[in-house]
CHARMM-style PDB file with segment names, atoms N, HN, CA, C and O in Angstrom:
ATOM      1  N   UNK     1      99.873 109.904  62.330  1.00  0.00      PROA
ATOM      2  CA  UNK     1     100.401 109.187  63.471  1.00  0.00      PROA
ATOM      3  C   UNK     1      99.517 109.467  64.689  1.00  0.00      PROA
ATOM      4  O   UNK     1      99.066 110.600  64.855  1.00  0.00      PROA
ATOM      5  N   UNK     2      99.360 108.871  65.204  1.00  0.00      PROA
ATOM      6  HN  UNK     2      99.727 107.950  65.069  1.00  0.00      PROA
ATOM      7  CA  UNK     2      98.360 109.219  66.652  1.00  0.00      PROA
ATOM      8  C   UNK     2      99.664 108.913  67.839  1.00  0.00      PROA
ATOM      9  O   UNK     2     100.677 108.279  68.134  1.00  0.00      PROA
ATOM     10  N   UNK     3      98.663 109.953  68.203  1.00  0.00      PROA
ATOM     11  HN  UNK     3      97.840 110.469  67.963  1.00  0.00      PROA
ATOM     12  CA  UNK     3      99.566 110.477  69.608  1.00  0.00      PROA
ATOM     13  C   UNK     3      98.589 109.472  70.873  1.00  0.00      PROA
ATOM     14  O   UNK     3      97.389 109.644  71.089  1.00  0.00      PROA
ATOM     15  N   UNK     4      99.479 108.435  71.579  1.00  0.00      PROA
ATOM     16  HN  UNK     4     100.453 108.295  71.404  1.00  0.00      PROA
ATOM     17  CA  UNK     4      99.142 107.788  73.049  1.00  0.00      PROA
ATOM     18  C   UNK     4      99.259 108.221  74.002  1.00  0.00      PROA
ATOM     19  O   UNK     4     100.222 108.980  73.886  1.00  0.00      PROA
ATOM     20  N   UNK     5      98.843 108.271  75.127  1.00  0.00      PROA
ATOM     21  HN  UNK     5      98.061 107.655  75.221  1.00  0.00      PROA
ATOM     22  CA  UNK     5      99.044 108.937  76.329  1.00  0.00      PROA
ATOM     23  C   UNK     5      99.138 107.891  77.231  1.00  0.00      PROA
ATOM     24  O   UNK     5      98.729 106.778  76.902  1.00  0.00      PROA
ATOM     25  N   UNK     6      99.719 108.136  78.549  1.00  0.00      PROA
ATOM     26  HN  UNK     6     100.052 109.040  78.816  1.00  0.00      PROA
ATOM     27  CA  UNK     6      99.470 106.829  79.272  1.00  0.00      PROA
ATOM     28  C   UNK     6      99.388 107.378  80.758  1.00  0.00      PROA
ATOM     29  O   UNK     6      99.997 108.395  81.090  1.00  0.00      PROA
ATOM     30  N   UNK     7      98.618 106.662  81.611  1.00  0.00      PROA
ATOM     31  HN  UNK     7      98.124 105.836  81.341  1.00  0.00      PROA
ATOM     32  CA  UNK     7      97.850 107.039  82.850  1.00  0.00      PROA
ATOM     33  C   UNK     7      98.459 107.099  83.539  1.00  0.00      PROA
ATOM     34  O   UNK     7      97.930 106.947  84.640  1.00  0.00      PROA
ATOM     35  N   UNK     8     100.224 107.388  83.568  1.00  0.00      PROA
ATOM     36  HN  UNK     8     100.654 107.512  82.673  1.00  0.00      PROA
ATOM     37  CA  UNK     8     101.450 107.239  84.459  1.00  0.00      PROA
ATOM     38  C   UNK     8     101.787 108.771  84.065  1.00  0.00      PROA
ATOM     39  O   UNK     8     102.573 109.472  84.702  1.00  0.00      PROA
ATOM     40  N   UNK     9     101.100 109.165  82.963  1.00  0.00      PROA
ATOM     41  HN  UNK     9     100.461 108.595  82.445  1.00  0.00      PROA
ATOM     42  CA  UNK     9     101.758 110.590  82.527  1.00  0.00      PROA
ATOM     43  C   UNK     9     100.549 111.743  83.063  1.00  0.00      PROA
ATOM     44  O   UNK     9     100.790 112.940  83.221  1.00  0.00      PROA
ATOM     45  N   UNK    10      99.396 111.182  83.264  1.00  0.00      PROA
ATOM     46  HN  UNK    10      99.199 110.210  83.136  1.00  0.00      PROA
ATOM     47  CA  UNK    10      98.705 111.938  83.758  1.00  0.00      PROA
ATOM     48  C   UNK    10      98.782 112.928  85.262  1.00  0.00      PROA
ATOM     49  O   UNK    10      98.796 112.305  86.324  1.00  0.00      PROA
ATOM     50  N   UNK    11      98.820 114.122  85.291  1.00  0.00      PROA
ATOM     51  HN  UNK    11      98.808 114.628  84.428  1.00  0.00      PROA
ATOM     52  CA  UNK    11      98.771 114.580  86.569  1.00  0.00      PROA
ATOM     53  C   UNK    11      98.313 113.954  88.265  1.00  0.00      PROA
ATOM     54  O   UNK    11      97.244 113.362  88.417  1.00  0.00      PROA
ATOM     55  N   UNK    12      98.887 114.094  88.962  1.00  0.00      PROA
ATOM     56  HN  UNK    12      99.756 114.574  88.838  1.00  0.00      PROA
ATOM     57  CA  UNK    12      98.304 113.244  90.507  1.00  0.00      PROA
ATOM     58  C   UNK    12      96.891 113.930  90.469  1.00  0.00      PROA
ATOM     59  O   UNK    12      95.983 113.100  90.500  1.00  0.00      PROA
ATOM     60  N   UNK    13      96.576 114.930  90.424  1.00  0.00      PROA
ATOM     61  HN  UNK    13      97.314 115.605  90.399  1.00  0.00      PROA
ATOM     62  CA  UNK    13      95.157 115.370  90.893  1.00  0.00      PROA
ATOM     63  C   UNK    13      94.372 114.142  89.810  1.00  0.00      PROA
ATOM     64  O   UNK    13      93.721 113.327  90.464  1.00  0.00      PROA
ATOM     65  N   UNK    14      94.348 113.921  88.392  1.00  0.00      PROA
ATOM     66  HN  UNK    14      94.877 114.583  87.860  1.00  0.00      PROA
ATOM     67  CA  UNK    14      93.620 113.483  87.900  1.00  0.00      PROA
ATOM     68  C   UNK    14      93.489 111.743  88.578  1.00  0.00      PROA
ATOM     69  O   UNK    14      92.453 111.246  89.021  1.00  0.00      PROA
ATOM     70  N   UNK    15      94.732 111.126  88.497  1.00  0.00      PROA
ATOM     71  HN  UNK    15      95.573 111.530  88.137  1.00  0.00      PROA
ATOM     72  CA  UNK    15      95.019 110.079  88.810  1.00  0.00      PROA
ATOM     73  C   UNK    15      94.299 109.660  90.003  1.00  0.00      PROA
ATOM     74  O   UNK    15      93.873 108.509  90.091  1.00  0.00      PROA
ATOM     75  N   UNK    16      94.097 110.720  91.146  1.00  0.00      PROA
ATOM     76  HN  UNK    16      94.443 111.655  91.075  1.00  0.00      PROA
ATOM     77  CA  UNK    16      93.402 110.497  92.489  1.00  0.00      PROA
ATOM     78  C   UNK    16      92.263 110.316  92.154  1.00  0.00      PROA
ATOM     79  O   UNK    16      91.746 109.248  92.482  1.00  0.00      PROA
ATOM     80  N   UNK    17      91.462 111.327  91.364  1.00  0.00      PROA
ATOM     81  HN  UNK    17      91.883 112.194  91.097  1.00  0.00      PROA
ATOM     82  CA  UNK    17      89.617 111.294  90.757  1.00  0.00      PROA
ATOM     83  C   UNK    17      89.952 110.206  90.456  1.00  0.00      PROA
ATOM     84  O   UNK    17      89.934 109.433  91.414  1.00  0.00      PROA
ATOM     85  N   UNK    18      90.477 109.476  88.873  1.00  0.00      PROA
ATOM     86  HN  UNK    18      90.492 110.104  88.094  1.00  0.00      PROA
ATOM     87  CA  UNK    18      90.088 108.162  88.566  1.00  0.00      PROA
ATOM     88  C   UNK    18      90.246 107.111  89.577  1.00  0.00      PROA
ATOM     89  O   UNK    18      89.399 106.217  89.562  1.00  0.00      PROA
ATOM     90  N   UNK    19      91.399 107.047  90.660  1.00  0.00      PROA
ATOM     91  HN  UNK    19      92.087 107.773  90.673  1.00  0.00      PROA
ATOM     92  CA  UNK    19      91.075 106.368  91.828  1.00  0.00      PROA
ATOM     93  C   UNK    19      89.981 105.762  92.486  1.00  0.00      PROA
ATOM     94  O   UNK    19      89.470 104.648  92.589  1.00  0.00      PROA
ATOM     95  N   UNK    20      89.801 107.026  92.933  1.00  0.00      PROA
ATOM     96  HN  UNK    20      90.216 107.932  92.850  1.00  0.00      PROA
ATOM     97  CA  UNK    20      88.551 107.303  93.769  1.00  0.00      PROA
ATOM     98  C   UNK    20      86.880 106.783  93.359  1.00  0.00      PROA
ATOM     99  O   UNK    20      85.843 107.153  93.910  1.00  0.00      PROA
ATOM    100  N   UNK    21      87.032 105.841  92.240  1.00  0.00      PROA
ATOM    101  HN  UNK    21      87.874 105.541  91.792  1.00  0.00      PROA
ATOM    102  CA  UNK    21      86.130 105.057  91.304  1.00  0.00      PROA
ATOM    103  C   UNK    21      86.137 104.002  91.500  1.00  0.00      PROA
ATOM    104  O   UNK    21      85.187 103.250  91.278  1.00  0.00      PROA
ATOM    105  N   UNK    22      87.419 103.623  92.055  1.00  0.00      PROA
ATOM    106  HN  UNK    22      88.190 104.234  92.235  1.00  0.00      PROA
ATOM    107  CA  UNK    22      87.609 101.920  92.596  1.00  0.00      PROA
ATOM    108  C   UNK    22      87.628 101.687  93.697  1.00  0.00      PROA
ATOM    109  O   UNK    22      88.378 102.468  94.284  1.00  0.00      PROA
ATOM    110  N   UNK    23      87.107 100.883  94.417  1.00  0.00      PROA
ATOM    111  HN  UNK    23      86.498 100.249  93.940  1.00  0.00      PROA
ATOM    112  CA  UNK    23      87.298 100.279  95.976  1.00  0.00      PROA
ATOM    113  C   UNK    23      88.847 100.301  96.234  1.00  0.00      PROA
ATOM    114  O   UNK    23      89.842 100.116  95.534  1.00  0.00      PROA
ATOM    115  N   UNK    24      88.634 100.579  97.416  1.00  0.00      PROA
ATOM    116  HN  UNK    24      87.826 100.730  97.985  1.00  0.00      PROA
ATOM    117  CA  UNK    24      90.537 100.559  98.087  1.00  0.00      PROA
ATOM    118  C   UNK    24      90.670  99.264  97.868  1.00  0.00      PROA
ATOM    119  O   UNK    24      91.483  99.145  96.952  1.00  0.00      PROA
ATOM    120  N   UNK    25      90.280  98.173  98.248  1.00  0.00      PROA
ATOM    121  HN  UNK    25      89.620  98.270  98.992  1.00  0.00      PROA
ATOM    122  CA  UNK    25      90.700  96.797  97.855  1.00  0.00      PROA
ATOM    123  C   UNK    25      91.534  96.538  96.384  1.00  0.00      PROA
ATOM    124  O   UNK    25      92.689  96.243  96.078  1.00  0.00      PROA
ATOM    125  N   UNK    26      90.412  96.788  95.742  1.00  0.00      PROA
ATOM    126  HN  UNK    26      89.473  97.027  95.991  1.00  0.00      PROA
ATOM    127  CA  UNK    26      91.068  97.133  93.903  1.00  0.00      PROA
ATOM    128  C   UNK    26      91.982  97.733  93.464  1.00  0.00      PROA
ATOM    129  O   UNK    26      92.702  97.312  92.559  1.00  0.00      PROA
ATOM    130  N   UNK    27      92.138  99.124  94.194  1.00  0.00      PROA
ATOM    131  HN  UNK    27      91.553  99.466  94.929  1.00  0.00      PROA
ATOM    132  CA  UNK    27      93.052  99.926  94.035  1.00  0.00      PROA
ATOM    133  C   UNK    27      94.183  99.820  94.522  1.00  0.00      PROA
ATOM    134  O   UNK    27      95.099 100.470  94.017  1.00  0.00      PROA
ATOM    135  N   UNK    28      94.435  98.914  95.711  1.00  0.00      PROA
ATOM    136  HN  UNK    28      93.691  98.386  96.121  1.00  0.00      PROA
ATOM    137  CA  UNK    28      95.419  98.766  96.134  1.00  0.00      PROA
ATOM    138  C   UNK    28      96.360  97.403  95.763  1.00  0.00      PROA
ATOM    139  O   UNK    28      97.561  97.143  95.825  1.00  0.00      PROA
ATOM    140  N   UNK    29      94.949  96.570  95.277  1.00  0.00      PROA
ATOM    141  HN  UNK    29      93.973  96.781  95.226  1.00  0.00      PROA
ATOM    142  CA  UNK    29      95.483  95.258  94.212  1.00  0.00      PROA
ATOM    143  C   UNK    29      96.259  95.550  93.328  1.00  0.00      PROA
ATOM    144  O   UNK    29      97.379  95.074  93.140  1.00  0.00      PROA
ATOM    145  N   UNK    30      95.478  96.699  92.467  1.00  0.00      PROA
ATOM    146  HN  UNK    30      94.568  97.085  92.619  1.00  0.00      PROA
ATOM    147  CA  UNK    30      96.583  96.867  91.240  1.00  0.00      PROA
ATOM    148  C   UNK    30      97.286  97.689  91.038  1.00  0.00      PROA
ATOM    149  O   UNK    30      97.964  97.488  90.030  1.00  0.00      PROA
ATOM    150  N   UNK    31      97.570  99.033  91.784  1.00  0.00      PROA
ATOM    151  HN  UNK    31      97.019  99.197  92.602  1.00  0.00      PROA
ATOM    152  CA  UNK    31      98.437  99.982  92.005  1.00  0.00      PROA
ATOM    153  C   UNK    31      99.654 100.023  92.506  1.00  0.00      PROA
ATOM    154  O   UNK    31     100.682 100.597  92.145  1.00  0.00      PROA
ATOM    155  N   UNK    32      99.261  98.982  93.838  1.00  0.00      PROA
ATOM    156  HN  UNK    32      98.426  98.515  94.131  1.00  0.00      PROA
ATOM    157  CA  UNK    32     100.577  98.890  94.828  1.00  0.00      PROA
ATOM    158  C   UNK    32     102.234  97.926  94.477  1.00  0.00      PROA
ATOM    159  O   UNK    32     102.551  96.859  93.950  1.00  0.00      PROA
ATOM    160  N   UNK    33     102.770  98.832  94.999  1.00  0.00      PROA
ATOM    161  HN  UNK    33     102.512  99.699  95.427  1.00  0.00      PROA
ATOM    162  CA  UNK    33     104.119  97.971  94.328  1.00  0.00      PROA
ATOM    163  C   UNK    33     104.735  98.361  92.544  1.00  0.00      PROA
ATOM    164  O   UNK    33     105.802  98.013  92.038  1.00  0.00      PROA
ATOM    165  N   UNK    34     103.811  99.037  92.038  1.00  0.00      PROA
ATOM    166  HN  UNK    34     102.944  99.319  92.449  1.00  0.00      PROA
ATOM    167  CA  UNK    34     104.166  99.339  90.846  1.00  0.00      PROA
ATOM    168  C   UNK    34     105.213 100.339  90.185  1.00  0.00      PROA
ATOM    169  O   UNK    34     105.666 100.155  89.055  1.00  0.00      PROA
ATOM    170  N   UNK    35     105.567 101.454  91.026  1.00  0.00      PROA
ATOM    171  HN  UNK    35     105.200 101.604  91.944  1.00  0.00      PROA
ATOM    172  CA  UNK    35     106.167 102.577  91.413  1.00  0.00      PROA
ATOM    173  C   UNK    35     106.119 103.420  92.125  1.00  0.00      PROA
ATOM    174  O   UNK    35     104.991 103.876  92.311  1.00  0.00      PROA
ATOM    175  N   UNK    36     107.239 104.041  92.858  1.00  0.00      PROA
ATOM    176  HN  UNK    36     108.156 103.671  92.706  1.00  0.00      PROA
ATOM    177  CA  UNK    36     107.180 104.780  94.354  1.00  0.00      PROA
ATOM    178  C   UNK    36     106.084 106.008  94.095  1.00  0.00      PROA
ATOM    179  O   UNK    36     105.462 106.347  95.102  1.00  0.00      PROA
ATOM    180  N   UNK    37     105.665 106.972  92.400  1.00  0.00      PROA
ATOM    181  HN  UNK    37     106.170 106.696  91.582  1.00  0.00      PROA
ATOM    182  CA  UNK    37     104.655 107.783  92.698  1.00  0.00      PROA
ATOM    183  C   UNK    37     103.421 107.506  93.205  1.00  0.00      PROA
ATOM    184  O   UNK    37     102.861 108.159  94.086  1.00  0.00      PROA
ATOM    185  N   UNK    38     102.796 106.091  92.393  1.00  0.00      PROA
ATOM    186  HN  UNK    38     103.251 105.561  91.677  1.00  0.00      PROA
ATOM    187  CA  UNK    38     101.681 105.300  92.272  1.00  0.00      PROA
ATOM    188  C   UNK    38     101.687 104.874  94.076  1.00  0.00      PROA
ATOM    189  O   UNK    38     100.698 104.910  94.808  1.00  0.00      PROA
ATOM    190  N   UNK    39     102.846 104.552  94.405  1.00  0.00      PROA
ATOM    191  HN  UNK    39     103.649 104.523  93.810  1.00  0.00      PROA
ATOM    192  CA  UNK    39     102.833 103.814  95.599  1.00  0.00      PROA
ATOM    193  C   UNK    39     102.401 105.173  96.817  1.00  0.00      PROA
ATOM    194  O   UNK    39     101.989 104.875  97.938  1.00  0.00      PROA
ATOM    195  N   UNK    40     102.556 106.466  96.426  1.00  0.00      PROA
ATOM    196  HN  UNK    40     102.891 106.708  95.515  1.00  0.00      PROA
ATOM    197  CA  UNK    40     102.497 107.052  96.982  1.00  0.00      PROA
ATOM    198  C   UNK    40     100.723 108.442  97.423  1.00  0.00      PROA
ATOM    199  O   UNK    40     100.115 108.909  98.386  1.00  0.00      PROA
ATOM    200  N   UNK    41     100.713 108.467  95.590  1.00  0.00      PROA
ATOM    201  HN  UNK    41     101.206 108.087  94.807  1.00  0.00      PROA
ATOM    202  CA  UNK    41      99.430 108.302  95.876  1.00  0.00      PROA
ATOM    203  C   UNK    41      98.375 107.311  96.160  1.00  0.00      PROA
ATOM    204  O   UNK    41      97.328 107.893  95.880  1.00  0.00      PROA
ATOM    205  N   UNK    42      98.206 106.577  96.412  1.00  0.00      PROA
ATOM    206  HN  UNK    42      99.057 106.104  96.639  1.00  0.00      PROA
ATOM    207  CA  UNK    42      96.819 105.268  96.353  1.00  0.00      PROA
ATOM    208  C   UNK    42      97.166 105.389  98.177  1.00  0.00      PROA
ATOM    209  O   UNK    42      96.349 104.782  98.869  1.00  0.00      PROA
ATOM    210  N   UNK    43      98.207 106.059  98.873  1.00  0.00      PROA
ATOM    211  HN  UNK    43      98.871 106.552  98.311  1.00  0.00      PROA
ATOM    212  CA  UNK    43      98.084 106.225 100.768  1.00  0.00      PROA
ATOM    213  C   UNK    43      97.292 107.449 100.937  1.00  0.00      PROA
ATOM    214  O   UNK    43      96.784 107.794 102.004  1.00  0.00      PROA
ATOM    215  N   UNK    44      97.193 108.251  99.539  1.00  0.00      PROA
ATOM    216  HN  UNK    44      97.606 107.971  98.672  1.00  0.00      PROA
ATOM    217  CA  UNK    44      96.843 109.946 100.153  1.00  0.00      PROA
ATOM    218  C   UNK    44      95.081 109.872  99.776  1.00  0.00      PROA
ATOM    219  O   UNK    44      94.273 110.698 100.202  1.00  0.00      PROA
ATOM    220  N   UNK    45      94.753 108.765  98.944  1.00  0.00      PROA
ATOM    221  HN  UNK    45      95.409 108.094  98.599  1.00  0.00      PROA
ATOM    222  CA  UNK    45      93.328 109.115  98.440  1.00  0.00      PROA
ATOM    223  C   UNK    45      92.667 108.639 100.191  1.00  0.00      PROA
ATOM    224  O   UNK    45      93.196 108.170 101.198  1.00  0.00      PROA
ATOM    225  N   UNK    46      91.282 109.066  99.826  1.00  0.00      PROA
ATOM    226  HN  UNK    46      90.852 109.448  99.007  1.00  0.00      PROA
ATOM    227  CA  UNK    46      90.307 108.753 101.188  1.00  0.00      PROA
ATOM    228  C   UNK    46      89.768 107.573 101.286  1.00  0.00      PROA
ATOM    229  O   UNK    46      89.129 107.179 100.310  1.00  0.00      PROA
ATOM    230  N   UNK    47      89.889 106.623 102.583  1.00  0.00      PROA
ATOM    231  HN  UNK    47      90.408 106.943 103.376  1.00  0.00      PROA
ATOM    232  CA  UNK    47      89.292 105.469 102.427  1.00  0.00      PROA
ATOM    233  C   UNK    47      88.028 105.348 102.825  1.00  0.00      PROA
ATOM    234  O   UNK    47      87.540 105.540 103.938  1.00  0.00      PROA
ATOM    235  N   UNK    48      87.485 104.980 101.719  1.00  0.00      PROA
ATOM    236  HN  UNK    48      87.881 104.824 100.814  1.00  0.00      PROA
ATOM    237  CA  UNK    48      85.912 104.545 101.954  1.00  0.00      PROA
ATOM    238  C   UNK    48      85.596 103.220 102.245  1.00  0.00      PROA
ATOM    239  O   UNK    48      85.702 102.570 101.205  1.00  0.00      PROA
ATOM    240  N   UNK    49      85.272 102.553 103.143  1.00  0.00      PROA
ATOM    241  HN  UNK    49      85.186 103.081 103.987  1.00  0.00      PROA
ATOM    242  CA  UNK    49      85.443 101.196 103.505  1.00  0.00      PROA
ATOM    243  C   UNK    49      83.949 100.283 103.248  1.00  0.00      PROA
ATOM    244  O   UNK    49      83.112 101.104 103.625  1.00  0.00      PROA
ATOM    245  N   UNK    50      83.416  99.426 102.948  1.00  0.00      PROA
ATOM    246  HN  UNK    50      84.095  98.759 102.642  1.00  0.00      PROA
ATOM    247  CA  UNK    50      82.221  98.978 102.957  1.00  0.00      PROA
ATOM    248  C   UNK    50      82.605  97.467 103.101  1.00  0.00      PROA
ATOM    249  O   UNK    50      83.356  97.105 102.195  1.00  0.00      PROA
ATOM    250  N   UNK    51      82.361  96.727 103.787  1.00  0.00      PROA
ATOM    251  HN  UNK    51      81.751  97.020 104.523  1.00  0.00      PROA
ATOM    252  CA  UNK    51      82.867  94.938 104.517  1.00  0.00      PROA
ATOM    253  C   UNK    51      81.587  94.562 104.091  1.00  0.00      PROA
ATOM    254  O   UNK    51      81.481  93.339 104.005  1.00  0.00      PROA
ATOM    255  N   UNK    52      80.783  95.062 103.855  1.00  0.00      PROA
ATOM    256  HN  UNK    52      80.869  96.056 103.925  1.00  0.00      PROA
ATOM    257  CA  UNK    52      79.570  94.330 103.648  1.00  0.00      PROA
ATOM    258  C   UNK    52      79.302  93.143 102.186  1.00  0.00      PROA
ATOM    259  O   UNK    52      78.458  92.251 102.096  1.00  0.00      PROA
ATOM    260  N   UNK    53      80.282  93.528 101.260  1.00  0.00      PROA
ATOM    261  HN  UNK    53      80.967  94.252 101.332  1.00  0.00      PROA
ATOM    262  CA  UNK    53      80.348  92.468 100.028  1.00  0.00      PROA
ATOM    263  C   UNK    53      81.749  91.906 100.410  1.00  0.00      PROA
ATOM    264  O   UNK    53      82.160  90.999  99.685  1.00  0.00      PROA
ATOM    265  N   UNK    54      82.451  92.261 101.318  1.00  0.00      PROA
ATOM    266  HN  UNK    54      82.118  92.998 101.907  1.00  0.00      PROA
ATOM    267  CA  UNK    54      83.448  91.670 101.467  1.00  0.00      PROA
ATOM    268  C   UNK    54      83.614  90.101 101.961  1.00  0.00      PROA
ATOM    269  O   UNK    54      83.072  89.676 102.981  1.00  0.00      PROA
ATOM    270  N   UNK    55      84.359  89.383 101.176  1.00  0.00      PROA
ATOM    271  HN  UNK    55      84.800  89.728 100.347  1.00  0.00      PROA
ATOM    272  CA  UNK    55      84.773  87.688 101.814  1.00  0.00      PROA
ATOM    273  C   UNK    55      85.750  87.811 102.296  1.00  0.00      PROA
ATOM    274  O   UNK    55      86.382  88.861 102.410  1.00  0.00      PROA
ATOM    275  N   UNK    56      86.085  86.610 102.714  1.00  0.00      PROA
ATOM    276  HN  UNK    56      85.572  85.757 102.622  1.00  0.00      PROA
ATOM    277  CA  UNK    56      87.289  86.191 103.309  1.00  0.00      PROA
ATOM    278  C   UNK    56      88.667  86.826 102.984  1.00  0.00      PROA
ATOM    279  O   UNK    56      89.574  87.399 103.588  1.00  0.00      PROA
ATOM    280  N   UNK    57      88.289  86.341 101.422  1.00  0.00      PROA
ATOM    281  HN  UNK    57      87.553  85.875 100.931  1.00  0.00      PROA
ATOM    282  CA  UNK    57      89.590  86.891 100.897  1.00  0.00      PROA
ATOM    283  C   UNK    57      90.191  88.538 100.297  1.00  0.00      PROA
ATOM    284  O   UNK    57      91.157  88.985  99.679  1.00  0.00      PROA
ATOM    285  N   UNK    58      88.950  89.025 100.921  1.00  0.00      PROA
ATOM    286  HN  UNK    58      88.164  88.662 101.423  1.00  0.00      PROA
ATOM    287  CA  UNK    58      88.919  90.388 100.764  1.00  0.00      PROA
ATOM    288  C   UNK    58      89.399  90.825 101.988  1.00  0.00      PROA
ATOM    289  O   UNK    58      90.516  91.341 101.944  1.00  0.00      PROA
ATOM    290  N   UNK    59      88.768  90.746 103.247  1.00  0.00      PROA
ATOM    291  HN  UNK    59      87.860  90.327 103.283  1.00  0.00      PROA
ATOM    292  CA  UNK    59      89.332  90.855 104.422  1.00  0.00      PROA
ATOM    293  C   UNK    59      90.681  90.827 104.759  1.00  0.00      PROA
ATOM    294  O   UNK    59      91.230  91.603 105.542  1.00  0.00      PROA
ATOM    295  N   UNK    60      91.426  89.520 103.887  1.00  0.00      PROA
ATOM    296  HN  UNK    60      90.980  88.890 103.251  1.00  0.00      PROA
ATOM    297  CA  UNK    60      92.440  89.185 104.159  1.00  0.00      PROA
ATOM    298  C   UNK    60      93.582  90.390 103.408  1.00  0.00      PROA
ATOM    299  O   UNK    60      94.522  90.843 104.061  1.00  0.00      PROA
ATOM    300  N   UNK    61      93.356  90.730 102.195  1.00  0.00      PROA
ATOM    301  HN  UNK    61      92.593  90.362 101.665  1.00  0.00      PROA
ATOM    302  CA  UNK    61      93.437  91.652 101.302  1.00  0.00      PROA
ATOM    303  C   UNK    61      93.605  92.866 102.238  1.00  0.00      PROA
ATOM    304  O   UNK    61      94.634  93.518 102.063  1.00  0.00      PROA
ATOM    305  N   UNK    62      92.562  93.367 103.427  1.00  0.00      PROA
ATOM    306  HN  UNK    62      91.725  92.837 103.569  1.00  0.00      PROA
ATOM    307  CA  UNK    62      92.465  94.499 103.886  1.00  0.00      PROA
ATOM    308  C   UNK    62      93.465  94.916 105.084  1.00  0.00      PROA
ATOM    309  O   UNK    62      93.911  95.910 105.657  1.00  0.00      PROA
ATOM    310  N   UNK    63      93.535  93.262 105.087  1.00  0.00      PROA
ATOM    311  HN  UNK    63      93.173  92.454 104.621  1.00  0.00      PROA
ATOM    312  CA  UNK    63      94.949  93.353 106.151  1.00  0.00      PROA
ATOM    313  C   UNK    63      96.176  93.978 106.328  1.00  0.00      PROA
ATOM    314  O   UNK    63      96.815  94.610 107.169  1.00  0.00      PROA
ATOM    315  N   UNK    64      96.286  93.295 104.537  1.00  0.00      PROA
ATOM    316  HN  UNK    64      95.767  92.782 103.854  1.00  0.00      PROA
ATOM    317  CA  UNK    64      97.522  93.805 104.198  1.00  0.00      PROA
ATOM    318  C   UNK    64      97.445  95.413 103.392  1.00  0.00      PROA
ATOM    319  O   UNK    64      98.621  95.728 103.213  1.00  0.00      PROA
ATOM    320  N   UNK    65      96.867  96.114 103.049  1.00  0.00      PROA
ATOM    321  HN  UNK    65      95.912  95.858 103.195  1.00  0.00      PROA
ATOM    322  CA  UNK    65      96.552  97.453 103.075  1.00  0.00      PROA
ATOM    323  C   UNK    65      96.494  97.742 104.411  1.00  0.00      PROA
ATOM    324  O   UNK    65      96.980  98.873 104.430  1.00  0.00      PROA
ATOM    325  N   UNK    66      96.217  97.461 105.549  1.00  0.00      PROA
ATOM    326  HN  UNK    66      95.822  96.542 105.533  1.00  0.00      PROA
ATOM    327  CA  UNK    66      96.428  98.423 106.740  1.00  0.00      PROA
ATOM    328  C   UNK    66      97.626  98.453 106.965  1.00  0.00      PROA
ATOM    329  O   UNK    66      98.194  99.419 107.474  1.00  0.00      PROA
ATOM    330  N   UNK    67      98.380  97.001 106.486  1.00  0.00      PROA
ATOM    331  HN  UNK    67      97.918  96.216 106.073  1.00  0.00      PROA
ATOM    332  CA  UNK    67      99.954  97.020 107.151  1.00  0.00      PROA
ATOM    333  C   UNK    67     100.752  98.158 106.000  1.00  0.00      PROA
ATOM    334  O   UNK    67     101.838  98.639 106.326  1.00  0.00      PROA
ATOM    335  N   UNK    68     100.292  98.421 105.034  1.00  0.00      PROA
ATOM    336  HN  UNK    68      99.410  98.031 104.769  1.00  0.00      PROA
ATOM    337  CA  UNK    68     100.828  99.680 103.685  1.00  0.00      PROA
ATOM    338  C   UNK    68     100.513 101.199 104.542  1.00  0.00      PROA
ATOM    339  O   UNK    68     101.476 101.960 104.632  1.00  0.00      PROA
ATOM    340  N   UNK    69      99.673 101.477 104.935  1.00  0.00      PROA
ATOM    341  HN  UNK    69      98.890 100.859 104.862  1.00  0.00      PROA
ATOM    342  CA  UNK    69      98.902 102.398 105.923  1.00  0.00      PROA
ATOM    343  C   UNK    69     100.104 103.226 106.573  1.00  0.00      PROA
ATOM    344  O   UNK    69     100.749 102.635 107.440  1.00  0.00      PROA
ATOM    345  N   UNK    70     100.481 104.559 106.239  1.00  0.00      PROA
ATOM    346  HN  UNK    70      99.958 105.039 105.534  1.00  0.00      PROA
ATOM    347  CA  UNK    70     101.508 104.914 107.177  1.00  0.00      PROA
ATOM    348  C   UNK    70     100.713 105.220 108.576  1.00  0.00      PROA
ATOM    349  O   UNK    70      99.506 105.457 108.617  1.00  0.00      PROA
ATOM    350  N   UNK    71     101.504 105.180 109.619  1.00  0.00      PROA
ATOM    351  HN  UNK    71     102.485 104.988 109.586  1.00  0.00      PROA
ATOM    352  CA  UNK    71     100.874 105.064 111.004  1.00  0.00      PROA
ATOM    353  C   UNK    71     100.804 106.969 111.074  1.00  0.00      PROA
ATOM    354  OT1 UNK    71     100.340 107.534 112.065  1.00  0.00      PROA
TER     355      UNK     71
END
């Protein structure tokens, strides 16, 4: 029988490293809203920002991650 694991069972420290591989844009595409842990780490990782490949609709995207942003 093989044993599955799943990336919800993994520790927060690990979960932050694999994060930290994806653009906040990405990460916040597919993380956010999914569950209050998930929802909670993807505010604590560090934002690295780069606008420079960014479009429109990325921008627009970034909007709404600042409004997620605790003040």
């Amino acid at each position: 029988m093989v044993n599955v694991s799943k990336f919800e069972n993994l520790p927060n420290e690990l979960i932050i490293e694999c994060l930290e591989y994806l653009n906040i844009f990405d990460t916040f595409h597919s993380f956010n809203g999914l569950n209050d842990r998930l929802d909670k780490l993807i505010r604590t990782i560090s934002l690295h920002l780069n606008f420079t490949l960014a479009n429109k609709k990325r921008l627009e995207h970034f909007v709404n991650i600042c409004y997620y942003i605790p003040k």
